[in-house]
C-alpha positions as CSV (number, residue, x, y, z in Angstrom):
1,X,6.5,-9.4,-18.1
2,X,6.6,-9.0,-14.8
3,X,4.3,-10.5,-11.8
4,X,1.2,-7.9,-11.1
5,X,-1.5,-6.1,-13.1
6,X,0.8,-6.6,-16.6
7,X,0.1,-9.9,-15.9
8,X,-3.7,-9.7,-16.0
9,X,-3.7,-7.9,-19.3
10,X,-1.6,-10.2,-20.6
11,X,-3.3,-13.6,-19.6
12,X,-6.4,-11.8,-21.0
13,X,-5.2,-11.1,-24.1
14,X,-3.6,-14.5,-24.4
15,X,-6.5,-16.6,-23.7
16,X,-9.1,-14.3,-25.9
17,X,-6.6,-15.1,-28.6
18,X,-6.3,-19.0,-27.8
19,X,-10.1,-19.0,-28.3
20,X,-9.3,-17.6,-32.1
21,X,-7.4,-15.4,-33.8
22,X,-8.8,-11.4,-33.5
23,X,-8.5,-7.8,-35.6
24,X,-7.1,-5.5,-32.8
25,X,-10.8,-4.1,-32.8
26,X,-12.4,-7.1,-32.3
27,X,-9.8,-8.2,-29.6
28,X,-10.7,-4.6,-28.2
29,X,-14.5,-5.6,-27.5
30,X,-13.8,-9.2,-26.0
31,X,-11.4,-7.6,-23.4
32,X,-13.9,-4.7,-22.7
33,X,-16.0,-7.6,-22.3
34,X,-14.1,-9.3,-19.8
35,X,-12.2,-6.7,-18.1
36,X,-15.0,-4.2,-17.8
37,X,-16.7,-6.5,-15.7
38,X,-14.4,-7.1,-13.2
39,X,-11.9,-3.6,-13.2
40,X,-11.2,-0.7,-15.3
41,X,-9.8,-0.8,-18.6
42,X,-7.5,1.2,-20.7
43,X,-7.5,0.7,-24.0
44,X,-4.1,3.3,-23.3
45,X,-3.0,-0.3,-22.1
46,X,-3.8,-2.9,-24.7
47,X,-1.6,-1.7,-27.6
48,X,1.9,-1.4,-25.7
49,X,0.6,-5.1,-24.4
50,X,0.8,-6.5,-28.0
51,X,3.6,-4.8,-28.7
52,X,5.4,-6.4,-26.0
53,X,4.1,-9.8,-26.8
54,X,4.8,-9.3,-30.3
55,X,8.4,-8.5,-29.5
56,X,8.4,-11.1,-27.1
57,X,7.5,-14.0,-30.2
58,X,4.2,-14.9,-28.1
59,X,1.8,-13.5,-30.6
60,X,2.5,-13.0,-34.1
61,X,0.6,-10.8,-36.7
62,X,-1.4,-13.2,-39.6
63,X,-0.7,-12.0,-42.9
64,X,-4.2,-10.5,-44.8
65,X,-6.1,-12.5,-46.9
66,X,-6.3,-11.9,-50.4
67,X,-9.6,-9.5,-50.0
68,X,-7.9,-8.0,-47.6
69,X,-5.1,-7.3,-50.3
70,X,-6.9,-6.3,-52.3
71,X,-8.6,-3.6,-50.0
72,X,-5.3,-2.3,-48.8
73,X,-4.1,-1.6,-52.1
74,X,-7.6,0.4,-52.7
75,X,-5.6,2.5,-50.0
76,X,-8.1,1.7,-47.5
77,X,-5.8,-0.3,-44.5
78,X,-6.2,-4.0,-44.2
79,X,-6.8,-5.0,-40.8
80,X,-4.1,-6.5,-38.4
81,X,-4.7,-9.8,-37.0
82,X,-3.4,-11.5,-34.3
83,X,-2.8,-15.0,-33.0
84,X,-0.6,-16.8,-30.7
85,X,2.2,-18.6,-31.3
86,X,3.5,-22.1,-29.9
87,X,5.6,-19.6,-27.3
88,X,2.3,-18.1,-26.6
89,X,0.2,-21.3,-25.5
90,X,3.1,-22.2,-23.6
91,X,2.9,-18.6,-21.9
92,X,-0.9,-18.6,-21.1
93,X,-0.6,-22.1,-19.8
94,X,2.4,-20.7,-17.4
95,X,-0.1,-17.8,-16.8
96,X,-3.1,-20.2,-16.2
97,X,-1.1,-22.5,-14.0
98,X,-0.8,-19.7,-11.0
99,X,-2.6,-19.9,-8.0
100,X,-1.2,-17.7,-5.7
101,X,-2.1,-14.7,-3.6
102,X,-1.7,-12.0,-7.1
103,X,-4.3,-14.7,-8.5
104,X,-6.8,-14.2,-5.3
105,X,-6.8,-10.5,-5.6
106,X,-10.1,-8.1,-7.3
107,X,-7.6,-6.8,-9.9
108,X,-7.2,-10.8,-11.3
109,X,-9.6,-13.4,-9.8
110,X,-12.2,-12.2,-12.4
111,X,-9.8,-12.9,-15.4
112,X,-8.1,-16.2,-14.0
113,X,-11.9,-17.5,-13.7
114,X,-12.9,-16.6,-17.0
115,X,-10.2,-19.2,-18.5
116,X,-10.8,-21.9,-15.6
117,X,-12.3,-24.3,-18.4
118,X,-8.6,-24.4,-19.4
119,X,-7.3,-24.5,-15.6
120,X,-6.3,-27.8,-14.2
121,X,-9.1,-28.7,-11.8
122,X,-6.1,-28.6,-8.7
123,X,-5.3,-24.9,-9.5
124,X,-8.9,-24.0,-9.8
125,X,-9.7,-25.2,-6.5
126,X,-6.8,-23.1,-4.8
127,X,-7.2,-20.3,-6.3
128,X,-11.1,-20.4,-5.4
129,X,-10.2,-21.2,-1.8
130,X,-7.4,-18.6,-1.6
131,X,-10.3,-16.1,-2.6
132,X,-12.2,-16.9,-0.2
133,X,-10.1,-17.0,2.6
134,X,-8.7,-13.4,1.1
135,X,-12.9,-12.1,1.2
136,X,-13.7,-13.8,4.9
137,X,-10.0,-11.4,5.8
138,X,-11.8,-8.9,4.7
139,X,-15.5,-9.3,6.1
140,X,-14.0,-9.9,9.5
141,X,-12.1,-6.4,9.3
142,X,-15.4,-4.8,7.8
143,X,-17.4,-6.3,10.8
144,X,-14.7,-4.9,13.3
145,X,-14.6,-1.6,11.8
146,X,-18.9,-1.6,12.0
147,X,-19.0,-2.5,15.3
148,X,-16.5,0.2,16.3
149,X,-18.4,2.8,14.8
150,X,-22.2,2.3,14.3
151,X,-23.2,4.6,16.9
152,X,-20.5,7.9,15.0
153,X,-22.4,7.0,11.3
154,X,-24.9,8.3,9.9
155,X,-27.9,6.6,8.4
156,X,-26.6,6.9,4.7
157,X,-23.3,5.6,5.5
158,X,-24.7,2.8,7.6
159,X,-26.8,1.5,4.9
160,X,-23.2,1.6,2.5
161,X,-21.1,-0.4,4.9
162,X,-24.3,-2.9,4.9
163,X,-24.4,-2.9,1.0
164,X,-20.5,-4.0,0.8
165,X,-20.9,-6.4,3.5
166,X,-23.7,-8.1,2.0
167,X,-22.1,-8.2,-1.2
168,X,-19.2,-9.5,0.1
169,X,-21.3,-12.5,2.0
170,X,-22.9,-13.0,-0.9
171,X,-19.9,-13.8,-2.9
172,X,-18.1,-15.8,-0.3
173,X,-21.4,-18.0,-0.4
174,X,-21.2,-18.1,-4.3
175,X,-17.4,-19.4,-3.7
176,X,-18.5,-22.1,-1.4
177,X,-21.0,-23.4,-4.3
178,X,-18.2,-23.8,-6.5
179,X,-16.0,-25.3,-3.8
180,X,-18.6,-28.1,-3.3
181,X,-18.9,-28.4,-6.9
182,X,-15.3,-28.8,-7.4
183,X,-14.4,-31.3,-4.5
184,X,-17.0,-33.3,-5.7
185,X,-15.6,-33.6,-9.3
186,X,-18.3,-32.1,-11.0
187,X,-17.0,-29.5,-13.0
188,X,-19.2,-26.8,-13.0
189,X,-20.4,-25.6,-16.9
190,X,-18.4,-23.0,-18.5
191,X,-19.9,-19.4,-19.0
192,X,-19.9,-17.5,-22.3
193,X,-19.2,-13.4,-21.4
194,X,-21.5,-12.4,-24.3
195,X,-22.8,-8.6,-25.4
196,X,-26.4,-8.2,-25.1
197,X,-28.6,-5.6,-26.1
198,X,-28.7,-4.3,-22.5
199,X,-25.1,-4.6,-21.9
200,X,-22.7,-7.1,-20.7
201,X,-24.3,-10.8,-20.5
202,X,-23.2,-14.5,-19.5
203,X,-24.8,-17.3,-21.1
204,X,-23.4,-21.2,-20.4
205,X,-22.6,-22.8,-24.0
206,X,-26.1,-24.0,-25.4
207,X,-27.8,-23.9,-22.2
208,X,-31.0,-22.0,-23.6
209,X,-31.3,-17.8,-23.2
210,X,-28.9,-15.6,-22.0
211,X,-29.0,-13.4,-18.6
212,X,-27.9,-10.2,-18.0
213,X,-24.4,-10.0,-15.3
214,X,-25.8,-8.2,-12.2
């Protein structure tokens, strides 16, 4: 597949299925999971993906079991499950082993971070720095383009540049946290994207209750 926004959808779908094999509608909810959170997401998309991977021998389909058998021939239709192959682990570990600019970007850095507990600690730390340097780019531009034309806005507009420039600072800030965590060799814990009553949650492996993503 080639290098871009393919990619994302792919490395998504291949490391929801290295975490265990899925029904199509259960591999449907973990990427909504994911992917809603950080971009839009077709579900147009996700089928022509795992065809292509299919095709491609990185994910194969796992035969049903005998229940499922049974079902099918009830003429009620067994449910497809997938699961990756040994081409596939050696794909996502490609995949995960990419750290530059296409990996710094708003369409991927989400994705590439939710599989950092499988990232080599080197990669991890330059893609988080290649983010940042991408998002301090772009503050810079956004403070420019403020300066240059505070006095022509009006008070609604004012207050929106301010909301993205504070949310911008506020993740470069988060990015320096995990910066110093990672130069110090402290690996920072790995969060579980979980569905919550409320929505879309993250919750660190059996580190008591969840909270809700802002």
């Amino acid at each position: 597949m080639a290098v871009g926004k393919g990619n994302v959808l792919e490395l998504a779908v291949l490391g929801s299925l290295h975490e265990t094999p899925l029904h199509g509608y259960e591999l449907r909810k973990r990427l909504n999971a994911l992917l809603g959170m950080f971009r839009a997401f077709s579900y147009g998309s996700l089928y022509p993906c795992l065809r292509s991977l299919l095709n491609d021998g990185l994910i194969m389909e796992e035969p049903p079991t005998p229940a499922e058998s049974v079902t099918a021939l009830t003429g009620r239709r067994s449910k497809i499950v997938y699961k990756l192959t040994a081409e596939g682990k050696e794909r996502l570990q490609e995949l995960l082993t990419q750290s530059g600019p296409s990996a710094w970007e708003d369409e991927s850095f989400g994705v590439h971070f939710a599989f950092f507990r499988h990232t080599e600690a080197e990669v991890r730390l330059r893609i988080l720095e290649g983010r940042r340097s991408r998002l301090e780019e772009r503050l810079e531009g956004v403070r420019t383009a403020l300066a240059r034309t505070r006095e022509r806005l009006d008070s609604y507009t004012l207050e929106l540049q301010r909301h993205g420039l504070e949310s911008v600072e506020r993740e470069v800030r988060w990015l320096n946290e995990l910066i110093a965590t990672e130069r110090s060799g402290a690996r920072a814990v790995p969060e579980e994207i979980i569905e919550t009553g409320d929505g879309i949650g993250i919750r660190p492996p059996d580190e008591g209750p969840q909270r809700t993503a802002e």
